[in-house]
Backbone as JSON, one array per atom type, in Angstrom:
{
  "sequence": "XXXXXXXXXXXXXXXXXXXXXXXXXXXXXXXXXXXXXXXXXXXXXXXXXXXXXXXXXXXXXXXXXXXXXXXXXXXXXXXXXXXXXXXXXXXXXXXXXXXXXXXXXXXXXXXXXXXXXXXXXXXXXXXXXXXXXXXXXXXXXXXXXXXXXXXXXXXXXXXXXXXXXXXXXX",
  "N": [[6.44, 15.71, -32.63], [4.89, 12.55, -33.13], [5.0, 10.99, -36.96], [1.81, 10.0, -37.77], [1.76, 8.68, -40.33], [4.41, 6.43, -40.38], [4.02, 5.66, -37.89], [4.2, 3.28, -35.46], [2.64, 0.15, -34.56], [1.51, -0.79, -31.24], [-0.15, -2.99, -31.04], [-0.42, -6.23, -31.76], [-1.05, -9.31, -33.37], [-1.13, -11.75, -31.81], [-2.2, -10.25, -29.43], [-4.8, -9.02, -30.45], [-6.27, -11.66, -30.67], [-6.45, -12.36, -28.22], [-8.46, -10.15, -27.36], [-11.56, -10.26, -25.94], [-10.97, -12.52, -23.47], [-10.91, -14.26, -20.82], [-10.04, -12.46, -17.76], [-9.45, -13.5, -15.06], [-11.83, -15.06, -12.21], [-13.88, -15.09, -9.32], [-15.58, -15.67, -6.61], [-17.54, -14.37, -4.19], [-18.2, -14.57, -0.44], [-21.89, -14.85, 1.08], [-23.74, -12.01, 1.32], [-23.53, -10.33, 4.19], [-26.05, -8.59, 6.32], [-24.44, -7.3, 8.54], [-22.19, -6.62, 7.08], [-23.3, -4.94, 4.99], [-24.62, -3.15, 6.63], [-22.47, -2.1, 7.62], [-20.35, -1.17, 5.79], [-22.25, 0.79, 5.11], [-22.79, 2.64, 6.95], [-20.08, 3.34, 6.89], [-19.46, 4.75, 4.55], [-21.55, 6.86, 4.64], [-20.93, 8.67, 6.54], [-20.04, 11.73, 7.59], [-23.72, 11.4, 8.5], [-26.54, 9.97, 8.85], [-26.82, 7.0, 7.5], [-29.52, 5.55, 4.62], [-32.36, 3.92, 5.69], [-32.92, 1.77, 4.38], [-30.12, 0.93, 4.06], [-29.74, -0.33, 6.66], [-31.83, -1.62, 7.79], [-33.92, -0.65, 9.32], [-36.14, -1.05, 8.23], [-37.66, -2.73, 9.56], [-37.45, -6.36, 10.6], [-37.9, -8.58, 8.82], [-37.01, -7.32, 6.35], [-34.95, -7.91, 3.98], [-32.1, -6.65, 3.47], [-30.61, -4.15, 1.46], [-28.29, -3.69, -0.72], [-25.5, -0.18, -0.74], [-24.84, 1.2, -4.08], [-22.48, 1.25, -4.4], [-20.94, -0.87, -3.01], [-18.4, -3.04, -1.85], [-18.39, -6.51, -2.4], [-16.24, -8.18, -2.32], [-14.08, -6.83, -0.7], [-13.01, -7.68, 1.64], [-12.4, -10.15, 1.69], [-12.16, -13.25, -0.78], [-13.67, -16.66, -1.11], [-11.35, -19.72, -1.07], [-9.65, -18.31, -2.36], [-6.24, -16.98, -1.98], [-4.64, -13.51, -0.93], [-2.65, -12.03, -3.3], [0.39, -10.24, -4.17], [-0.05, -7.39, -6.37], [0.58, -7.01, -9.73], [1.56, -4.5, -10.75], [2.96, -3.88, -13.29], [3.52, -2.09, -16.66], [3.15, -4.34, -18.21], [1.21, -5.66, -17.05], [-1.8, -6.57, -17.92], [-0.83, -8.78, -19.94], [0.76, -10.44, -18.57], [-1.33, -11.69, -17.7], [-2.51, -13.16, -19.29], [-0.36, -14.39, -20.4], [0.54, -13.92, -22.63], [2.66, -12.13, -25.43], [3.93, -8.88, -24.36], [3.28, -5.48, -24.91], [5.86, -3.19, -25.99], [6.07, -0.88, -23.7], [6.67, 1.38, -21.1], [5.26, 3.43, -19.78], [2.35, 3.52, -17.56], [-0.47, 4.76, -17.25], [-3.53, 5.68, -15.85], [-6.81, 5.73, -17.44], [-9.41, 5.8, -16.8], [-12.83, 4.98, -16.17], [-15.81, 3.53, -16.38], [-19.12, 2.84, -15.15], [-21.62, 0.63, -15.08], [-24.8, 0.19, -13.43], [-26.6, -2.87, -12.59], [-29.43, -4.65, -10.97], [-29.91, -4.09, -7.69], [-27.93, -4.99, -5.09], [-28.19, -7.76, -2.91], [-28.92, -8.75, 1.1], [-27.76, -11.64, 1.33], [-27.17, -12.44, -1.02], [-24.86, -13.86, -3.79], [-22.11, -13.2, -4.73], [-20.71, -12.92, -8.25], [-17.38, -12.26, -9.82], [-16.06, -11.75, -12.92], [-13.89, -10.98, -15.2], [-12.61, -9.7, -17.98], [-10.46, -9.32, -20.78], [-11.17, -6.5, -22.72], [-10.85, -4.82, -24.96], [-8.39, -3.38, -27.06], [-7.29, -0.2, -28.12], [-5.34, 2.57, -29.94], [-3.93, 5.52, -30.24], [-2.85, 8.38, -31.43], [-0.21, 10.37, -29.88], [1.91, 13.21, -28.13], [3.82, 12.32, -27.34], [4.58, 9.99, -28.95], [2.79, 6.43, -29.89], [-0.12, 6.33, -27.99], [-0.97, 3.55, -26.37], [-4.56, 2.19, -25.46], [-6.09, 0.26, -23.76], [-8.29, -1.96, -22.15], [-10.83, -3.33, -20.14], [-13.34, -5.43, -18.87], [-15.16, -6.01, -15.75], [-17.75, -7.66, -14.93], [-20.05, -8.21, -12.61], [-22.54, -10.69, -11.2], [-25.42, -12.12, -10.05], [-26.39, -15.11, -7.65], [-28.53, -15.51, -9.05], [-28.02, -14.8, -11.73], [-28.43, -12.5, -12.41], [-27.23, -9.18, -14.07], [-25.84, -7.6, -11.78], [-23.63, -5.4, -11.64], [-21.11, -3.23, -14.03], [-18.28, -3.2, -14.63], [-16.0, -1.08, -16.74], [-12.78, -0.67, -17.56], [-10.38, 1.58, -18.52], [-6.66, 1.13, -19.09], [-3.96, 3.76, -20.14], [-0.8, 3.35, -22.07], [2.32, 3.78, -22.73]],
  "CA": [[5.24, 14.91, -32.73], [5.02, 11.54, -34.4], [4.23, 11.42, -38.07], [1.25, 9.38, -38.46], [2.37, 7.46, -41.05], [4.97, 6.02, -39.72], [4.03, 5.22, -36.21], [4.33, 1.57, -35.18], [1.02, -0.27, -33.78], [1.68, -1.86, -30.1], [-1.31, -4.06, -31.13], [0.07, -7.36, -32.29], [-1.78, -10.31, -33.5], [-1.67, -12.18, -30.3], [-2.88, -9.49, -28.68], [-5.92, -9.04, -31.47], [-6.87, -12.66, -30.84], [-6.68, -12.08, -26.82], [-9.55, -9.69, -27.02], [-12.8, -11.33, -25.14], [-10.89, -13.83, -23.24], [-11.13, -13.67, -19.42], [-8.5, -12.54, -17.34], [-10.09, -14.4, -14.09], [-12.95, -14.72, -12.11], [-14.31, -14.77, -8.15], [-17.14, -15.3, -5.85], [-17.94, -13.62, -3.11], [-18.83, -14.96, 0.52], [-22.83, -14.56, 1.04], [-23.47, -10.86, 1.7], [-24.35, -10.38, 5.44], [-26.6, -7.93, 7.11], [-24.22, -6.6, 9.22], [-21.41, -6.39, 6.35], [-24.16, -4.11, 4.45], [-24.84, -1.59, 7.5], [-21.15, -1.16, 8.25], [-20.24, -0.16, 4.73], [-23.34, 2.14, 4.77], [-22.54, 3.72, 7.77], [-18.8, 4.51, 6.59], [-19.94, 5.63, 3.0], [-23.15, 8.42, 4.66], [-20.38, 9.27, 7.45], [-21.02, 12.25, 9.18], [-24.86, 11.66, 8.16], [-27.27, 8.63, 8.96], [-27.09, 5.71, 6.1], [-30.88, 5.69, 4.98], [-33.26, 2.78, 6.49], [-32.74, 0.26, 3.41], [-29.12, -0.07, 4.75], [-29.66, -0.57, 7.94], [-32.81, -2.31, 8.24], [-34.82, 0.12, 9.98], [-37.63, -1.37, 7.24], [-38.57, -3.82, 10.2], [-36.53, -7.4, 11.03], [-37.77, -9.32, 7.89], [-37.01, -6.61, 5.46], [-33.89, -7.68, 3.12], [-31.58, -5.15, 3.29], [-30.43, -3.71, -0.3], [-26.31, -2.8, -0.01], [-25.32, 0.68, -1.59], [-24.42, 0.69, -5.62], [-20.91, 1.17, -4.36], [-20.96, -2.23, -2.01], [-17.67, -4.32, -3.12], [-18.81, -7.85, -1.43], [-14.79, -8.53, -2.13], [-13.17, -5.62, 0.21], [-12.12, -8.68, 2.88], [-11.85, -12.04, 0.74], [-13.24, -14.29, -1.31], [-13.49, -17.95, -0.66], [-10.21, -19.91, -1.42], [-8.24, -16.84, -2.68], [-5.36, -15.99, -1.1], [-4.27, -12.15, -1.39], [-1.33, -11.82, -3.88], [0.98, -8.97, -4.85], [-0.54, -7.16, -7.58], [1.44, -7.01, -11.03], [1.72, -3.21, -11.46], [3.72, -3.21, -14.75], [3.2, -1.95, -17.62], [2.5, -5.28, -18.92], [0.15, -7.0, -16.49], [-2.7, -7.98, -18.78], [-0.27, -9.17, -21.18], [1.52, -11.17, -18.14], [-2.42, -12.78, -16.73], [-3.19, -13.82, -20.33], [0.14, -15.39, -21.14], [1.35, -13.84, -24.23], [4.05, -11.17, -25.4], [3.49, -7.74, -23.86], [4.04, -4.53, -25.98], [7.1, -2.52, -25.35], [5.51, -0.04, -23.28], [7.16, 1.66, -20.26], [4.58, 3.77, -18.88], [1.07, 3.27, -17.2], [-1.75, 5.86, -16.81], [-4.84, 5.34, -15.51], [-7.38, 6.25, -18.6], [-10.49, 6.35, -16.26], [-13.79, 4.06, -15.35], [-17.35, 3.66, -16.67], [-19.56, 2.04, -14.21], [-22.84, 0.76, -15.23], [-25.38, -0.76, -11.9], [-28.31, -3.43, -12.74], [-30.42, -4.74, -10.0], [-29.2, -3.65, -6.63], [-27.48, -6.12, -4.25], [-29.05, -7.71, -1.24], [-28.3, -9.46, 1.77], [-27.78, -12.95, 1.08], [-26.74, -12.62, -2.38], [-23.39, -14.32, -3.39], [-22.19, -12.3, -6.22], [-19.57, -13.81, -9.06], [-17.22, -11.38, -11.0], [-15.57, -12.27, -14.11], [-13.02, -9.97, -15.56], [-11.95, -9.91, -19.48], [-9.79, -7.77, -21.43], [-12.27, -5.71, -23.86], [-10.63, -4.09, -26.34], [-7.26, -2.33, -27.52], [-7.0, 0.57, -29.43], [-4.45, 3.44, -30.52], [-4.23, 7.3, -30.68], [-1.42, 9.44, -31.27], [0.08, 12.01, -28.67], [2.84, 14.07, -28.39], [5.04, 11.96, -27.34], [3.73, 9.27, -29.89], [1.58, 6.32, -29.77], [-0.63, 5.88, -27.18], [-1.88, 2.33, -26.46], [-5.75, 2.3, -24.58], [-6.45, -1.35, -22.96], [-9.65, -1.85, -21.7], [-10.92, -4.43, -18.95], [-14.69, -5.14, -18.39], [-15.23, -6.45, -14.89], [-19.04, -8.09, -14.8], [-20.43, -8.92, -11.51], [-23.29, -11.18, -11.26], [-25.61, -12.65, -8.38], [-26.46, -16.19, -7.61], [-29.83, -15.58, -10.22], [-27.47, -14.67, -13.18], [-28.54, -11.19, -12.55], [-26.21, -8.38, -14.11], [-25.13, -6.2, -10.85], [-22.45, -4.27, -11.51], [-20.15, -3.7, -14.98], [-17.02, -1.69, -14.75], [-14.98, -0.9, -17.45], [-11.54, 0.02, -16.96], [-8.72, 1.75, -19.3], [-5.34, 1.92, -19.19], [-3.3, 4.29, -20.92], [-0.04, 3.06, -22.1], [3.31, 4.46, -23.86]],
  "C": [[5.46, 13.82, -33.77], [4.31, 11.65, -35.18], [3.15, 9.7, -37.76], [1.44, 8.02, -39.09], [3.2, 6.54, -41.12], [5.26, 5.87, -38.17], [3.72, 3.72, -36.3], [3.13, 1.63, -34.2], [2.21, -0.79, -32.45], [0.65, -2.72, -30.2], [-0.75, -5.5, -32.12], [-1.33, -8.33, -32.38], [-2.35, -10.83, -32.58], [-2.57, -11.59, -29.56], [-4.7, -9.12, -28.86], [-6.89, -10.23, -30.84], [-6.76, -13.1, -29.18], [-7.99, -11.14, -26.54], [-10.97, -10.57, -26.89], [-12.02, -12.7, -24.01], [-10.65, -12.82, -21.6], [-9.69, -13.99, -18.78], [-8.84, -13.6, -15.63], [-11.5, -14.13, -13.45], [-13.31, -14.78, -10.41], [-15.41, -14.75, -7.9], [-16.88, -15.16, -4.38], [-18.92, -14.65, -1.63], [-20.72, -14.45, 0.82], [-22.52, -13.06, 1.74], [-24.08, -10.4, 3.52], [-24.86, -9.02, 5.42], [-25.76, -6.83, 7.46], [-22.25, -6.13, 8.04], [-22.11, -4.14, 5.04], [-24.08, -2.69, 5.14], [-23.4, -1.5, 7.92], [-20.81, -0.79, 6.92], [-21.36, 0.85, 4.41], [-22.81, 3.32, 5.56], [-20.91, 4.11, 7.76], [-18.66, 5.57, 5.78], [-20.54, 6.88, 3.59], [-22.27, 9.01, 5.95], [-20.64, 10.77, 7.47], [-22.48, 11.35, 9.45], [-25.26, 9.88, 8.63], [-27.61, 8.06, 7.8], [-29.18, 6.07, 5.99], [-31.22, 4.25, 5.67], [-32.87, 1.97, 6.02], [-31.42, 0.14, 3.32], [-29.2, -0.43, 5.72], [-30.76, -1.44, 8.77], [-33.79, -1.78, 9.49], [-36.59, -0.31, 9.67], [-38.29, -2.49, 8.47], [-37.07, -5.5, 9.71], [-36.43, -8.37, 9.55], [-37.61, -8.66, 6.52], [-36.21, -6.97, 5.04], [-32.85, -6.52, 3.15], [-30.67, -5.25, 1.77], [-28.8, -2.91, 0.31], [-26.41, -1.51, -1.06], [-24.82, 0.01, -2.83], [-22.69, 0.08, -5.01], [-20.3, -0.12, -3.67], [-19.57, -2.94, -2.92], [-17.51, -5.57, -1.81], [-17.03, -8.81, -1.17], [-13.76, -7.49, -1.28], [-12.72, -6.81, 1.31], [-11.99, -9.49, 2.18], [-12.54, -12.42, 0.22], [-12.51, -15.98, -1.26], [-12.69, -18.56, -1.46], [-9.2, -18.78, -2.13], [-7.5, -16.75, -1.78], [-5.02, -14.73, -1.56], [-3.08, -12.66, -2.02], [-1.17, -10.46, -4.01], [0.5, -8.57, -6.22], [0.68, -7.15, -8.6], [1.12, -5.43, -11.39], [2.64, -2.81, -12.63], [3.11, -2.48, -15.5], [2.07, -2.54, -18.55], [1.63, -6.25, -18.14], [-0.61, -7.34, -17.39], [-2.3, -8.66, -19.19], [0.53, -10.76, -20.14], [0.71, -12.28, -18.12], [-2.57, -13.4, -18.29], [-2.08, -15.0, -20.74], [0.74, -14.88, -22.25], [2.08, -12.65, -23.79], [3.38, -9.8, -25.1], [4.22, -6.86, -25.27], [5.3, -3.9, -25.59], [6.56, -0.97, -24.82], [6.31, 0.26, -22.17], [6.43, 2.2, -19.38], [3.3, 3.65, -18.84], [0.72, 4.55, -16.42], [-3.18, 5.33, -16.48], [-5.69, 6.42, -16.69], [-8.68, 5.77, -17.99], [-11.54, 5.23, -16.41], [-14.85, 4.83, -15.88], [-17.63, 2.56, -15.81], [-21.2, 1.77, -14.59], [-23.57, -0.33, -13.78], [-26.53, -1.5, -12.69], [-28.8, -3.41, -11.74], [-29.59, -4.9, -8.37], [-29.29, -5.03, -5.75], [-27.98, -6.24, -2.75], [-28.55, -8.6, -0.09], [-28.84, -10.66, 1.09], [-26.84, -13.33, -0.33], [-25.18, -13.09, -2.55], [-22.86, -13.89, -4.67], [-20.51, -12.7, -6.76], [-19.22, -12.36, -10.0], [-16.51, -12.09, -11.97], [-14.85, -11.15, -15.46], [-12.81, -10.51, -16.81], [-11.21, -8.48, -19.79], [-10.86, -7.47, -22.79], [-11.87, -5.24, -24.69], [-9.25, -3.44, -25.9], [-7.32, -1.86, -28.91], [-5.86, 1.83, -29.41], [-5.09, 4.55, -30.8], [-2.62, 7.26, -30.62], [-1.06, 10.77, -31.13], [1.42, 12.62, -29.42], [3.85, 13.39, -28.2], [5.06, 10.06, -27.99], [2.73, 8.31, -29.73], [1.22, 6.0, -28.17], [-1.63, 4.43, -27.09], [-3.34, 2.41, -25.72], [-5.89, 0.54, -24.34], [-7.26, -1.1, -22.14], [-10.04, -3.09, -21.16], [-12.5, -4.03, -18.62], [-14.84, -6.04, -17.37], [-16.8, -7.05, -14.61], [-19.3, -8.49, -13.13], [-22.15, -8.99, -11.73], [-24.07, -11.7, -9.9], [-25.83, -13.87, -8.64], [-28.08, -16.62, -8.89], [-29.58, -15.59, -11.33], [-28.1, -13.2, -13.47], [-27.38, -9.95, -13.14], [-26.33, -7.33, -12.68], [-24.75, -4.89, -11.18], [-21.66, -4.43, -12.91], [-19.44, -2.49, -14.85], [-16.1, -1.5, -16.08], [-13.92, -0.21, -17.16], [-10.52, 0.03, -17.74], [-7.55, 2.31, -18.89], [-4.52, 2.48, -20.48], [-1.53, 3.87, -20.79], [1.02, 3.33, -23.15], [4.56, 4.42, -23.31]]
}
Protein backbone atom coordinates (compact mmCIF):
# COMPACT_ATOMS: atom_id res chain seq x y z
CA UNK A 1 0.00 0.00 0.00
CA UNK A 2 1.16 3.49 -0.79
CA UNK A 3 2.44 5.62 2.02
CA UNK A 4 0.43 8.65 2.09
CA UNK A 5 2.99 10.88 2.37
CA UNK A 6 4.67 10.29 -0.36
CA UNK A 7 2.14 9.68 -3.01
CA UNK A 8 2.34 11.93 -6.08
CA UNK A 9 -0.92 14.10 -7.04
CA UNK A 10 -2.09 13.36 -10.86
CA UNK A 11 -3.76 16.80 -10.42
CA UNK A 12 -1.54 19.33 -12.10
CA UNK A 13 -2.05 22.98 -12.39
CA UNK A 14 -3.39 22.91 -15.85
CA UNK A 15 -5.63 20.56 -14.94
CA UNK A 16 -6.76 22.78 -11.62
CA UNK A 17 -7.40 25.71 -13.94
CA UNK A 18 -9.44 23.31 -16.51
CA UNK A 19 -12.06 22.74 -13.91
CA UNK A 20 -15.56 24.51 -15.12
CA UNK A 21 -14.62 24.78 -18.67
CA UNK A 22 -16.85 22.98 -21.20
CA UNK A 23 -15.90 20.04 -22.91
CA UNK A 24 -18.69 20.64 -25.80
CA UNK A 25 -22.10 21.17 -26.41
CA UNK A 26 -25.32 19.94 -28.79
CA UNK A 27 -28.84 20.47 -29.76
CA UNK A 28 -31.18 18.23 -30.40
CA UNK A 29 -33.66 17.96 -33.50
CA UNK A 30 -37.34 19.08 -32.22
CA UNK A 31 -38.73 16.16 -30.21
CA UNK A 32 -41.50 14.42 -32.28
CA UNK A 33 -44.60 12.67 -31.19
CA UNK A 34 -43.91 9.65 -32.71
CA UNK A 35 -40.06 9.64 -31.52
CA UNK A 36 -41.68 9.90 -27.82
CA UNK A 37 -44.20 6.80 -28.21
CA UNK A 38 -41.56 4.57 -29.77
CA UNK A 39 -39.08 5.04 -26.97
CA UNK A 40 -42.01 4.53 -24.51
CA UNK A 41 -43.14 1.56 -25.96
CA UNK A 42 -39.49 -0.07 -25.95
CA UNK A 43 -38.70 1.20 -22.31
CA UNK A 44 -42.65 -0.40 -20.67
CA UNK A 45 -41.91 -3.52 -23.10
CA UNK A 46 -43.77 -6.37 -22.29
CA UNK A 47 -46.37 -3.84 -20.59
CA UNK A 48 -48.41 -0.83 -22.17
CA UNK A 49 -46.34 2.69 -21.98
CA UNK A 50 -48.93 4.82 -19.87
CA UNK A 51 -51.33 7.38 -21.89
CA UNK A 52 -48.92 10.56 -21.42
CA UNK A 53 -46.54 8.68 -23.83
CA UNK A 54 -48.61 7.82 -26.22
CA UNK A 55 -51.17 10.36 -26.40
CA UNK A 56 -54.11 8.50 -25.46
CA UNK A 57 -54.81 12.11 -23.43
CA UNK A 58 -56.83 13.03 -26.71
CA UNK A 59 -55.07 14.59 -30.19
CA UNK A 60 -54.19 18.07 -28.69
CA UNK A 61 -52.65 16.77 -25.58
CA UNK A 62 -48.65 17.38 -25.65
CA UNK A 63 -47.15 14.36 -25.04
CA UNK A 64 -44.49 14.42 -22.01
CA UNK A 65 -41.31 11.85 -23.09
CA UNK A 66 -40.12 9.45 -20.19
CA UNK A 67 -37.24 10.94 -17.64
CA UNK A 68 -35.03 8.51 -19.46
CA UNK A 69 -35.85 10.09 -23.19
CA UNK A 70 -32.22 10.85 -24.82
CA UNK A 71 -33.58 13.31 -27.78
CA UNK A 72 -29.75 12.48 -29.09
CA UNK A 73 -30.03 8.44 -29.55
CA UNK A 74 -30.13 9.15 -33.68
CA UNK A 75 -28.32 12.65 -34.30
CA UNK A 76 -28.09 15.94 -33.73
CA UNK A 77 -28.15 18.60 -36.34
CA UNK A 78 -24.73 19.11 -38.14
CA UNK A 79 -22.84 16.48 -36.06
CA UNK A 80 -21.36 13.88 -37.66
CA UNK A 81 -20.82 10.55 -35.50
CA UNK A 82 -17.09 10.22 -34.55
CA UNK A 83 -15.03 7.48 -32.92
CA UNK A 84 -15.11 7.97 -29.34
CA UNK A 85 -11.65 8.63 -27.49
CA UNK A 86 -11.71 5.75 -24.96
CA UNK A 87 -8.29 6.43 -23.32
CA UNK A 88 -7.39 6.99 -20.33
CA UNK A 89 -6.83 10.49 -21.19
CA UNK A 90 -9.85 11.69 -23.15
CA UNK A 91 -10.90 14.71 -21.13
CA UNK A 92 -7.44 15.74 -20.99
CA UNK A 93 -7.26 15.14 -25.00
CA UNK A 94 -11.09 17.39 -25.61
CA UNK A 95 -9.70 20.19 -23.41
CA UNK A 96 -6.26 20.40 -24.96
CA UNK A 97 -3.83 20.12 -22.23
CA UNK A 98 -1.31 17.45 -20.71
CA UNK A 99 -3.07 14.29 -19.52
CA UNK A 100 -1.92 12.54 -16.24
CA UNK A 101 0.03 9.39 -16.53
CA UNK A 102 -2.73 7.17 -15.94
CA UNK A 103 -3.17 3.74 -17.63
CA UNK A 104 -6.35 2.54 -16.43
CA UNK A 105 -10.10 3.61 -16.70
CA UNK A 106 -13.03 2.59 -14.41
CA UNK A 107 -16.24 3.70 -14.58
CA UNK A 108 -16.86 5.48 -10.94
CA UNK A 109 -20.71 5.62 -11.46
CA UNK A 110 -23.65 8.37 -12.36
CA UNK A 111 -25.89 10.79 -10.41
CA UNK A 112 -28.82 11.83 -12.39
CA UNK A 113 -30.85 14.68 -11.30
CA UNK A 114 -34.53 15.38 -13.71
CA UNK A 115 -36.19 19.08 -13.72
CA UNK A 116 -39.22 19.71 -15.74
CA UNK A 117 -40.12 16.80 -17.89
CA UNK A 118 -39.60 16.90 -21.69
CA UNK A 119 -42.29 17.40 -24.25
CA UNK A 120 -43.01 17.05 -27.73
CA UNK A 121 -41.73 19.88 -29.55
CA UNK A 122 -39.07 20.79 -27.24
CA UNK A 123 -35.50 21.18 -28.73
CA UNK A 124 -33.28 20.42 -25.90
CA UNK A 125 -29.38 21.81 -25.72
CA UNK A 126 -26.72 19.84 -23.67
CA UNK A 127 -23.57 21.29 -22.58
CA UNK A 128 -20.98 19.10 -21.03
CA UNK A 129 -18.03 20.42 -18.58
CA UNK A 130 -15.47 18.75 -16.64
CA UNK A 131 -16.56 19.30 -12.79
CA UNK A 132 -14.09 18.51 -10.61
CA UNK A 133 -10.89 16.27 -9.87
CA UNK A 134 -10.06 14.78 -6.83
CA UNK A 135 -7.73 11.98 -5.19
CA UNK A 136 -7.98 8.95 -2.81
CA UNK A 137 -5.61 6.37 -2.06
CA UNK A 138 -6.08 2.54 -2.86
CA UNK A 139 -4.19 -0.36 -2.77
CA UNK A 140 -2.61 -0.12 -5.57
CA UNK A 141 -1.99 3.71 -4.94
CA UNK A 142 -3.46 6.87 -6.07
CA UNK A 143 -6.62 6.93 -7.42
CA UNK A 144 -7.57 9.89 -9.66
CA UNK A 145 -11.79 10.66 -9.66
CA UNK A 146 -12.75 13.05 -12.80
CA UNK A 147 -16.02 14.19 -12.88
CA UNK A 148 -18.19 15.47 -15.97
CA UNK A 149 -21.54 17.34 -15.49
CA UNK A 150 -23.67 16.96 -18.59
CA UNK A 151 -26.69 19.80 -18.33
CA UNK A 152 -29.47 19.50 -20.69
CA UNK A 153 -31.70 22.35 -21.25
CA UNK A 154 -34.97 23.12 -23.39
CA UNK A 155 -35.60 25.89 -25.80
CA UNK A 156 -37.13 28.04 -22.39
CA UNK A 157 -33.72 27.71 -20.55
CA UNK A 158 -35.42 25.15 -18.51
CA UNK A 159 -33.03 22.70 -16.50
CA UNK A 160 -34.13 19.04 -17.86
CA UNK A 161 -31.80 16.71 -17.15
CA UNK A 162 -28.12 16.92 -15.13
CA UNK A 163 -25.89 13.93 -15.16
CA UNK A 164 -22.86 13.72 -13.47
CA UNK A 165 -20.36 11.33 -14.45
CA UNK A 166 -17.00 9.88 -12.72
CA UNK A 167 -14.24 8.28 -13.87
CA UNK A 168 -11.95 6.38 -11.91
CA UNK A 169 -8.42 6.52 -12.96
CA UNK A 170 -4.88 4.84 -12.01
Amino acid sequence: MSDASTATSYITDEMRAAIGRELGTRSSYPISASDIRKWAIAVYFPESPPDKYTGAGGPDAPLTAPEEFNPFAWASPGKKPKKPDVSAAFLENQLGITPPATKTILNGGTVVEYGVPMMEGDVITATNRLDNYTEKQGKRGTLLFSSTKDEWTNQRGEMVKRTTSTVIRL
